[in-house]
TILUM-154480 format. One record per residue (C-alpha): residue number from 0; z, y, x. Coordinates in steps of 0.5 Angstrom, whole numbers, padded with zeros to 4 digits, m for minus. Each point is the difference from the previous one (the first is absolute). Layout:
REM residues N
+--------+-------+-------+-------+
| kollum |    c3 |    c2 |    c1 |
+--------+-------+-------+-------+
|    NUM |     Z |     Y |     X |
...
+--------+-------+-------+-------+
//
This chain:
REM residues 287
+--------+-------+-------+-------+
| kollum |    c3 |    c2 |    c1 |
+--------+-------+-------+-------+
|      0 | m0039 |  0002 |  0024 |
|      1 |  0007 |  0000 |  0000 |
|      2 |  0004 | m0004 | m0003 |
|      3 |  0006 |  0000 | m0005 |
|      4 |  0003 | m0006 | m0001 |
|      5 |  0008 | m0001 | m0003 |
|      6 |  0005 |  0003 | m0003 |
|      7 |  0000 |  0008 |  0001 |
|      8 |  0007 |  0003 | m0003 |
|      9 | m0002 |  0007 | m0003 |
|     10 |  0007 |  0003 |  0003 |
|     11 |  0004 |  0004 | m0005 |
|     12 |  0002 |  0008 |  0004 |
|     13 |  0007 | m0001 | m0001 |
|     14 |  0004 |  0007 | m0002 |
|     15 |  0006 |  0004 |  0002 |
|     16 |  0003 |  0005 | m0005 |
|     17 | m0008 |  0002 |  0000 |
|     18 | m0002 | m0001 |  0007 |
|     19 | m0004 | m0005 |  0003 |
|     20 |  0007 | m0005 |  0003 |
|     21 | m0005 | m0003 |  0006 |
|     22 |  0006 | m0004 |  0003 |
|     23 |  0000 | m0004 | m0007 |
|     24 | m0007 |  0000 |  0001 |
|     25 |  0000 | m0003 |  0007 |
|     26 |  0006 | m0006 | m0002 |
|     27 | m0006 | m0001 | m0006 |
|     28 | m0006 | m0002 |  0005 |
|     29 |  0004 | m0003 |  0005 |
|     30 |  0002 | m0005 | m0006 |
|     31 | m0007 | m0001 | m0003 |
|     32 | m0003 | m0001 |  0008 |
|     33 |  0006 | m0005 |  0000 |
|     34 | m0002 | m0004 | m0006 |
|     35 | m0007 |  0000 |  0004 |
|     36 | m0005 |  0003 | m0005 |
|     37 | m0006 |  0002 |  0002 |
|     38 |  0000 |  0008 |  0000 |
|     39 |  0003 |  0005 | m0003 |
|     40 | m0003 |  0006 | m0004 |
|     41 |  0003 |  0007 | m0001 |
|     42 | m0001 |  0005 | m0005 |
|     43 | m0003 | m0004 | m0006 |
|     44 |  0002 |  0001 | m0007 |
|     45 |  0007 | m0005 |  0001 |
|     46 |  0001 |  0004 |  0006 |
|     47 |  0000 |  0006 | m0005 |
|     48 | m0006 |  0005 |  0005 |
|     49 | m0002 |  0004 | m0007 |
|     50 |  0007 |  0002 |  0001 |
|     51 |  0001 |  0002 |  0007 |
|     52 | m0005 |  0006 |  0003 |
|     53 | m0005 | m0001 |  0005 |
|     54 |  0005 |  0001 |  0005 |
|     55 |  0005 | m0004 | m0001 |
|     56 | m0005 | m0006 | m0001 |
|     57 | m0002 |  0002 |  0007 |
|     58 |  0007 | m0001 |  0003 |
|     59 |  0001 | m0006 | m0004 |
|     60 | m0006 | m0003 |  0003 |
|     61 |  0002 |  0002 |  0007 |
|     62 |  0007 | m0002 | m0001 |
|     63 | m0003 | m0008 | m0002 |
|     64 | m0005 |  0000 |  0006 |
|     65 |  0005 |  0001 |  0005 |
|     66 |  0003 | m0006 | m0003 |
|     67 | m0006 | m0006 | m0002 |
|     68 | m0006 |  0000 |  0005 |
|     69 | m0005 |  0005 | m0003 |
|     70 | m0004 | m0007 | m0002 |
|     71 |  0004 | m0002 | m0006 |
|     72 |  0001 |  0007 | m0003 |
|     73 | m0005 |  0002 | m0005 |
|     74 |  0001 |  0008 | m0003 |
|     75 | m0001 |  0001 | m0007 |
|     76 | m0005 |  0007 | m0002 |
|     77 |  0000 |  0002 | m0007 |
|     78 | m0003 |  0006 | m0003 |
|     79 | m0005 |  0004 | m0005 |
|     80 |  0000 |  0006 |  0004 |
|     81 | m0006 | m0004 |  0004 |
|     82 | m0001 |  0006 |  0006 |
|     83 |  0008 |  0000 |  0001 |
|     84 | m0001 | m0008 | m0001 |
|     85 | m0005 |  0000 |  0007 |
|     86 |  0004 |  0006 |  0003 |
|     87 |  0006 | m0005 |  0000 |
|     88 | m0003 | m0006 |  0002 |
|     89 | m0002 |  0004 |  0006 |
|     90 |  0007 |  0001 |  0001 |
|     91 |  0002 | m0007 | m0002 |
|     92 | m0005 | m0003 |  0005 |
|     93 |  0003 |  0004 |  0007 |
|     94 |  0005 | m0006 | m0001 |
|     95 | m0002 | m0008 |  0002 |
|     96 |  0000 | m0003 | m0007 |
|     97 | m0003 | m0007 | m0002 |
|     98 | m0003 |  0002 | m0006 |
|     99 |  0000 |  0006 | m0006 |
|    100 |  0002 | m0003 | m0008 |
|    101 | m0004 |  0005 | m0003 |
|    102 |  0001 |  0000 | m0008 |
|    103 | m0007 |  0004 | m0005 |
|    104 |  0002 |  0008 | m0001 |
|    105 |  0005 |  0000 | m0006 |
|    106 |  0001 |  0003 | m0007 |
|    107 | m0008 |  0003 |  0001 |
|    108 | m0002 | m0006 | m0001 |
|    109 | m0007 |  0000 |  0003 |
|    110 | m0007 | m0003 | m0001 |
|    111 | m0002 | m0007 |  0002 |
|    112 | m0005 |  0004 |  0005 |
|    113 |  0006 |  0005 |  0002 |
|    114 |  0004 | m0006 |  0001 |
|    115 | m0006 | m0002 |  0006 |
|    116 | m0001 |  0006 |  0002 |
|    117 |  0009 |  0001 |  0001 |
|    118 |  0001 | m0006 |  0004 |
|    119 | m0007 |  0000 |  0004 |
|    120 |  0003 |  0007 |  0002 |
|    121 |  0006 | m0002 |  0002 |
|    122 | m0002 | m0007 |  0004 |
|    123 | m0005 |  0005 |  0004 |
|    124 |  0005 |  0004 |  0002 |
|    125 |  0005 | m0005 |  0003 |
|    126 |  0000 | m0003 |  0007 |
|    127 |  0005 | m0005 | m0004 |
|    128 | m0002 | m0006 | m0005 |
|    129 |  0001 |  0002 | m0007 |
|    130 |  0005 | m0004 | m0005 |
|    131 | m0004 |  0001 | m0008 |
|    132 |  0006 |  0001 | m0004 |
|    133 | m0002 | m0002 | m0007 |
|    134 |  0005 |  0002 | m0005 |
|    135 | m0002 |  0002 | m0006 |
|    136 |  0007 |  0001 | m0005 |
|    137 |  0002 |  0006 |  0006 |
|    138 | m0007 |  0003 |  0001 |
|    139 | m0003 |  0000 | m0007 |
|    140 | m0006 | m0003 |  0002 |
|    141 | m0004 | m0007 |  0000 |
|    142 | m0004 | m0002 |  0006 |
|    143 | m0006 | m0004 | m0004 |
|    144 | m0002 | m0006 |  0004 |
|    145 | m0006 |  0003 |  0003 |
|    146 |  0002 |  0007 |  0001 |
|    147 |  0005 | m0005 |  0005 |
|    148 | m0004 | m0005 |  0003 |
|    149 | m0003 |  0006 |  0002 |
|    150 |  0005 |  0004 |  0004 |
|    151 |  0003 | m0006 |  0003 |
|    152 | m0007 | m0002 |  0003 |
|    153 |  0002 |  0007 |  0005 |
|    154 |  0001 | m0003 |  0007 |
|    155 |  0007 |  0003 |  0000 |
|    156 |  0002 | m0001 | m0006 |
|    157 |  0004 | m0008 |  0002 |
|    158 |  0004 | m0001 | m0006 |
|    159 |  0003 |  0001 | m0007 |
|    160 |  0006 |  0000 | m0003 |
|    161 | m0002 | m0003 | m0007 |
|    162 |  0005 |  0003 | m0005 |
|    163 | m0006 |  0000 | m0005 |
|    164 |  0002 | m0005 | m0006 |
|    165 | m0008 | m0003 |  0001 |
|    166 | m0001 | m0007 |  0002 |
|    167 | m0007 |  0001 |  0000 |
|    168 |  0001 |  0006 |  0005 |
|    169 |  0005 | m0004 |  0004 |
|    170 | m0005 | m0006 |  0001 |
|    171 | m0005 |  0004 |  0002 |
|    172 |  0003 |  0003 |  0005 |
|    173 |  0002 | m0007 |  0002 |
|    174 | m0008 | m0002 |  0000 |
|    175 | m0002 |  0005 |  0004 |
|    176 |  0003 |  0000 |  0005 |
|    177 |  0000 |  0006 |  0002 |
|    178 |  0007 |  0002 |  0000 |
|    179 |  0006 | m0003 |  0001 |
|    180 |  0003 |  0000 | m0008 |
|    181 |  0008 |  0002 |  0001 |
|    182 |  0005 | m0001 | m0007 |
|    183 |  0003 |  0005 | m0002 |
|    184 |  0004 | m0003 | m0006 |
|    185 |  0006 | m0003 |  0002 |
|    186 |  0000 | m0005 | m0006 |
|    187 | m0008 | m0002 |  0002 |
|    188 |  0001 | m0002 |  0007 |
|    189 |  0000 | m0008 |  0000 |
|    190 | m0006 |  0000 | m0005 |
|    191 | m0004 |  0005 |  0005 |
|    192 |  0002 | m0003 |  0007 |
|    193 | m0002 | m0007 | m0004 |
|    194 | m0007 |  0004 | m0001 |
|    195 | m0002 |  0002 |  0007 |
|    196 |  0005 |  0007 |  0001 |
|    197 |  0002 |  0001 |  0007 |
|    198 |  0007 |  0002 | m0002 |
|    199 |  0004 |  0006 | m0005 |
|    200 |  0002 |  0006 |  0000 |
|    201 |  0007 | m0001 | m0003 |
|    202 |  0006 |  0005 | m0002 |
|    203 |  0004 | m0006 | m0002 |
|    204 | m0001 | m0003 |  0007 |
|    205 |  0006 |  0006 |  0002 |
|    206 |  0005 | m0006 | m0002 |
|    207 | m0001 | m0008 |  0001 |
|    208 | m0005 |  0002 |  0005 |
|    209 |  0000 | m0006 |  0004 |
|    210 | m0002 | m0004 | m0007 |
|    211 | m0006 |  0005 | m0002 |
|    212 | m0002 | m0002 |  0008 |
|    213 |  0001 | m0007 |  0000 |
|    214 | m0005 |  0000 | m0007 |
|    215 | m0005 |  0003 |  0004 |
|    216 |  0000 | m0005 |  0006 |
|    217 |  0001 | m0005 | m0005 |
|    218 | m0006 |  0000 | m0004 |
|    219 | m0004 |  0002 |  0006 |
|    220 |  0002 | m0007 |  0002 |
|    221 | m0002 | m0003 | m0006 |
|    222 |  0007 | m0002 | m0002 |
|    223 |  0000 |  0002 | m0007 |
|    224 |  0006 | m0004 | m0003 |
|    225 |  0003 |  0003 |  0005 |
|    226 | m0003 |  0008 | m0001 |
|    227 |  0002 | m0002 | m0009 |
|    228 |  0007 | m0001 |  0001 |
|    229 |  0001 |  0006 |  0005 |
|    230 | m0004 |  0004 | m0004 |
|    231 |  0003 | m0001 | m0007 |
|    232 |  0007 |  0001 |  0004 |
|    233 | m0002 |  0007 |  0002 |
|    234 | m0003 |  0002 | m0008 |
|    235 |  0008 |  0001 | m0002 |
|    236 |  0000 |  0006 |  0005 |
|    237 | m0008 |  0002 | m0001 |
|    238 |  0002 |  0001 | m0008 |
|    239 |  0007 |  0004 |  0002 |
|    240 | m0004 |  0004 |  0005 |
|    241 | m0004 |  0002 | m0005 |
|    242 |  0005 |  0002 | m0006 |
|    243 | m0002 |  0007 |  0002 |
|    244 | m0004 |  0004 |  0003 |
|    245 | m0001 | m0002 |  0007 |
|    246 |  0004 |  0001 |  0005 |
|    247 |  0006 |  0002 | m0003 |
|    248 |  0003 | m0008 | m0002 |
|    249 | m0003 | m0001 |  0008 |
|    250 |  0005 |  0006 |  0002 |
|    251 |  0005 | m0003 | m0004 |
|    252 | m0001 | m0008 |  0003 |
|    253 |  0000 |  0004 |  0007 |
|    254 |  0007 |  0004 |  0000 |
|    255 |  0003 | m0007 | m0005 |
|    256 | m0002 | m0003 |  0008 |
|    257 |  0002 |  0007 |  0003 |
|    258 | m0006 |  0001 |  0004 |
|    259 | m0001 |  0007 | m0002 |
|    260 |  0003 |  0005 | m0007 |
|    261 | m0004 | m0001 | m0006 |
|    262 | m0001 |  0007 | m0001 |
|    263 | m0007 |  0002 | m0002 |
|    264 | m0003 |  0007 | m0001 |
|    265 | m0001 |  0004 | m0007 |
|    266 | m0004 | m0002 | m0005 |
|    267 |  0002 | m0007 |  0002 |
|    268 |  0007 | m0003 | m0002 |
|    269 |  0005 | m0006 |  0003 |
|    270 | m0001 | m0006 | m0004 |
|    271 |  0004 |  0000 | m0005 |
|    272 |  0007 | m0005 |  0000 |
|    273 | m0005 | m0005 | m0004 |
|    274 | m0003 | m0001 |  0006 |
|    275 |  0005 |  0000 |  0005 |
|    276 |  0004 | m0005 | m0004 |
|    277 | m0007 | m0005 | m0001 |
|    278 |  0000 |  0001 |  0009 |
|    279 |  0007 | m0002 |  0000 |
|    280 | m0001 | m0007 | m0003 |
|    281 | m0007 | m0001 |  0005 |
|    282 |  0000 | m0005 |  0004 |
|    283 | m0001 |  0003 |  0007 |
|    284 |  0002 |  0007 | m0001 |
|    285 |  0006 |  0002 |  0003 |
|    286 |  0006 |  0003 | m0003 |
+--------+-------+-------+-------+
//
């Protein structure tokens, strides 16, 4: 089974007066490969996937892969048009990936049975280990326990990562053993890796990456006074980076670094001058 350990960084998709600015993006992941995480992720909702076509989430991931070893590259696939979701995932699979981050089938909010029956037939049709994305605030629908032990029982189905807001699933997941459990609320991650998580998938790891790193290691190394401390210096940032709706105050930490322009595509919006102004007096961020 494989195995996702560390600290992922679900890239944002730099823009240019609308189009996707791949120099950017490449100056982004040589930068976070710098930092040494473990992998990066393309076209999840930090890398704002619901807003490019298929196409261009196609030439996002061929531009990454020829950059980070197809190892430590995991592919987002969101949809709710189910045939066009498997179509392409076939696409999608042409290409060496380490993983695929699948979210459930937003806004139709399906059964726990249709909830199932989805990932049961996305991981049939995958040559490529399956990260479960439980995200309930954004796909309007909640996982009961149950329904969850038993999707992630699939042999391709190895991790999760967690944004469900329910301690009880979460040790669950951690008791069973079956998946590797990943965090995905930045401001949880001390409590998670201290709880058996075998790392985090943090848009707040785009700025002080090296820190959110050392955490990781940190606690994997049993020194926890040591982790707490790098922990509570990094919740400033975590808290800023979620002022407003994500990615825009990370786009703005990254051009106030001047790795890439803080543009997004509409409906989404910069972050505003509050936010901009709290990134300036961060500790870490270059400005």
């Amino acid at each position: 089974m494989s195995s996702f350990q560390g600290i992922w960084v679900p890239v944002v998709t730099p823009f240019h007066d609308g189009a996707i600015d791949f120099i950017g993006l490449h100056r982004l992941v040589n930068h976070l490969l710098e930092q040494h995480v473990a992998g990066i992720m393309v076209c999840t909702t930090t890398g704002e996937a619901a807003s490019l076509s298929r196409a261009e989430q196609l030439a996002v991931l061929d531009a990454v892969l020829q950059w980070v070893p197809a190892h430590r590259v995991v592919m987002g696939l969101a949809g709710n048009n189910q045939g066009e979701l498997l179509q392409f995932q076939g696409e999608v699979l042409k290409r060496p990936v380490a993983g695929l981050l699948v979210p459930a089938p937003s806004y139709i909010r399906p059964s726990q049975a249709g909830l199932e029956a989805f990932f049961r037939t996305v991981a049939d049709a995958s040559s490529a280990p399956i990260i479960l994305y439980d995200i309930p605030y954004r796909t309007g629908v909640t996982f009961e326990q149950a329904t969850l032990l038993n999707i992630v029982a699939h042999e391709r189905i190895v991790a999760i990562k967690d944004c469900g807001g329910n301690l009880d699933t979460t040790l669950a997941l951690l008791a069973s053993g079956a998946v590797d459990v990943l965090c995905g609320e930045d401001i949880q991650i001390f409590n998670a890796l201290c709880l058996g998580a075998s790392g985090a998938i943090a848009a707040s790891a785009h700025v002080r990456t090296a820190e959110f790193v050392a955490l990781c290691q940190q606690v994997h190394d049993n020194q926890l006074t040591e982790a707490r401390a790098t922990f509570l210096e990094l919740v400033p940032l975590i808290n800023t980076m979620f002022m407003e709706p994500n990615p825009a105050p990370v786009k703005a930490a990254l051009a106030l670094e001047g790795l890439i322009s803080d543009e997004l595509r509409a409906p989404m919006q910069r972050a505003s001058e509050a936010v901009v102004t709290r990134l300036r007096e961060l500790p870490g961020v270059r400005a």
